[in-house]
N, C-alpha and C positions, 0 to 999 in steps of 0.2 A: 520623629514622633511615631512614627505606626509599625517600629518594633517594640517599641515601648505596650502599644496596645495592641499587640498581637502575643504578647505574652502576660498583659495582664486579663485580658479577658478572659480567657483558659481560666486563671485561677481564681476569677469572680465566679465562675458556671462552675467551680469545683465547691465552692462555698456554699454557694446558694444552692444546691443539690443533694438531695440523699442518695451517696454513695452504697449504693445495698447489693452487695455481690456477694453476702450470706448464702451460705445453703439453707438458711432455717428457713429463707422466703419462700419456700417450698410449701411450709406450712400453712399458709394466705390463700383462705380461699373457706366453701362453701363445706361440711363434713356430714354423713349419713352416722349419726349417735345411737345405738342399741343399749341400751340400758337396763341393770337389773337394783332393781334395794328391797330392801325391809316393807317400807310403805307403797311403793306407786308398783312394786313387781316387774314385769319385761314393759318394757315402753320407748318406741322410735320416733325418733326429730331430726331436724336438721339446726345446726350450731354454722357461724361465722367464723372465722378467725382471720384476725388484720394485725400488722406488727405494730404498737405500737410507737408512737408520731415522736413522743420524746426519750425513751428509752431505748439503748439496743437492748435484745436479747430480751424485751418486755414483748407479750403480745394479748390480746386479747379476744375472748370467745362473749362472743353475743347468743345471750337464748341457754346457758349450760342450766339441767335440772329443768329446761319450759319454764324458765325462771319469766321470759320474755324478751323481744327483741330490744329492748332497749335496757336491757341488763348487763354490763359488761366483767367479766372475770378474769382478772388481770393474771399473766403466768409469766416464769420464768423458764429459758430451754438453758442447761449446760448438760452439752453434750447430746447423748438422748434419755436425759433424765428431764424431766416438764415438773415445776412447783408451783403450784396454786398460791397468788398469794395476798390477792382482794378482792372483795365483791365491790360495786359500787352502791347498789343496792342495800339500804339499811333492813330492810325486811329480809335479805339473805345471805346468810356466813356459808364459804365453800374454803375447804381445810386436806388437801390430801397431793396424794404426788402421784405422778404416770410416769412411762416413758414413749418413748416414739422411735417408732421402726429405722432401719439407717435410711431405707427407699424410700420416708414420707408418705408410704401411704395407708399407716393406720398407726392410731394414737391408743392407749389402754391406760385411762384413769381411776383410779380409786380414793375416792374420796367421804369424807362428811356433808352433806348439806342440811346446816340450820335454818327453818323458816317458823319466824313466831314463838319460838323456844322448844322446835320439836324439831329433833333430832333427826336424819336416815342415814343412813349407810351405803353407798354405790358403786358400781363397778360398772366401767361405760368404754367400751368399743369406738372411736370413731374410725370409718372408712371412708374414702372419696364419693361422692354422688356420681 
């Protein structure tokens, strides 16, 4: 009986685990955003970014645009190209594509942000804090 449970337990803790030996995990964590558009001009924050829970290769940025921390902007990485590709947010549409350095440590996005039916245009810097 207890080679039996010395070789299933392994592959219950393999189950029940997120296996994440990604290099994208790199991206996870806190980002200093420098920001320029049409309407708000140069303006700096800081952004979230967490993988997300049920997707690989999904992750999401909390706060993109001072949208607020409880905002989240769903992306896609292939490769080091990064696609924008939900807000959760009904008050905010974000539409555009970045990519990301090999070293993870600065992201360059340009994108659309719609709030209320108006329009801006962006281009945003993230680096490490």
């Amino acid at each position: 009986m207890k080679p039996i449970t010395i070789i299933i337990f392994p592959v219950i803790m393999m189950l029940f685990s997120r296996c994440n030996d990604k290099e994208y995990d790199k991206v996870n964590g806190v980002w200093l955003v420098t920001q320029t558009s049409n309407m708000t001009g140069l303006r700096k924050y800081n952004v979230s970014i967490n993988e997300d829970y049920v997707f690989d290769y999904v992750y999401v940025i909390y706060n993109l645009y001072m949208s607020g921390d409880n905002t989240r902007t769903y992306f896609e990485i292939e490769g080091q190209k990064i696609t924008l590709k939900f807000c959760d947010n009904i008050a905010y549409n974000f539409e555009g594509t970045g990519t990301i350095e090999e070293d993870y440590k600065s992201i360059y996005l340009k994108f659309t942000a719609k709030h209320n039916e108006i329009e801006d245009r962006v281009e945003a810097l993230f680096t490490r804090n």
